[in-house]
N, C-alpha and C positions, 0 to 999 in steps of 0.2 A: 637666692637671687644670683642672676649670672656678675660675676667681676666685672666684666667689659662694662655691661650697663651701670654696674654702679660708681663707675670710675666715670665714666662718659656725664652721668647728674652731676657727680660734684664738680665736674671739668666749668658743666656750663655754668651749674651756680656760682663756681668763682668770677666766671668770666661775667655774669651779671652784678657780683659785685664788686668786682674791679671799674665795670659801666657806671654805673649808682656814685661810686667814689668821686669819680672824676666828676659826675654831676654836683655833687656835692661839696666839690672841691672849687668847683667855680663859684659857686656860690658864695662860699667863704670867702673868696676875693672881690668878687666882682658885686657882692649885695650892697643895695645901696645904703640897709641902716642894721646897726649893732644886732638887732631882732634878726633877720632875714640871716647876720653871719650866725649868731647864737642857733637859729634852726639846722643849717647847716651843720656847724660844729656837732651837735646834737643826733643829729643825722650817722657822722663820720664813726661817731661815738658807736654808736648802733650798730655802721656795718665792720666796723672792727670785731664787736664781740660773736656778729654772725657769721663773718668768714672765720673768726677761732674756733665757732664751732663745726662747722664745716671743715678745718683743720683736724677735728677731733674723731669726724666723723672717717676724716681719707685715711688718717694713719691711726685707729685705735687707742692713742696716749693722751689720755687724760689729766696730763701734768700742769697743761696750760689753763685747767680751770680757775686755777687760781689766780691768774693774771686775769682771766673774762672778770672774777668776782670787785677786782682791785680796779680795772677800767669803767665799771657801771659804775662805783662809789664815786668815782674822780670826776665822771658824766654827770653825775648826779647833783654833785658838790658845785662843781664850774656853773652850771644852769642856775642852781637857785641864787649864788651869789653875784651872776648875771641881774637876774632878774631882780633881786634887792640894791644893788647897787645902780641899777641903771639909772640914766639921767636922759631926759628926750635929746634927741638927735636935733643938730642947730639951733638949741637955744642955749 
């Protein structure tokens, strides 16, 4: 595969999720109830592990795997104790 081209997909797949981030960055603020920021958060989670991979993909080093494996557990952790803990919204 030529270099240019495969430098130019990851260019834009970052560029798409740096777009995706911010979407989901707003959300996180601007959602009106705990669920909608929890999706979000959940979201953020997501494209973090996808741009490390994408990380892994531009530069060959696979050192960061192990911070992808420690960010899912953390995503995982936050969600469920979200969702066990929650209390409805305005009451």
């Amino acid at each position: 595969m030529d270099p240019n081209l495969y430098n130019i997909g990851l260019t834009v797949a970052a560029a798409f999720f740096m777009l995706s981030f911010i979407f989901a960055s707003y959300r996180i603020v601007v959602g009106p109830n705990s669920i909608d920021r929890l999706l979000g958060l959940d979201g953020t989670v997501s494209m973090i592990q996808c741009a490390m991979a994408t990380y892994i993909c531009w530069t060959l080093d696979t050192t960061v795997s192990n911070a992808m494996i420690v960010i899912a557990l953390l995503g995982f952790i936050s969600s469920v104790s979200v969702a066990r803990f929650r209390k409805r919204d305005g009451a």
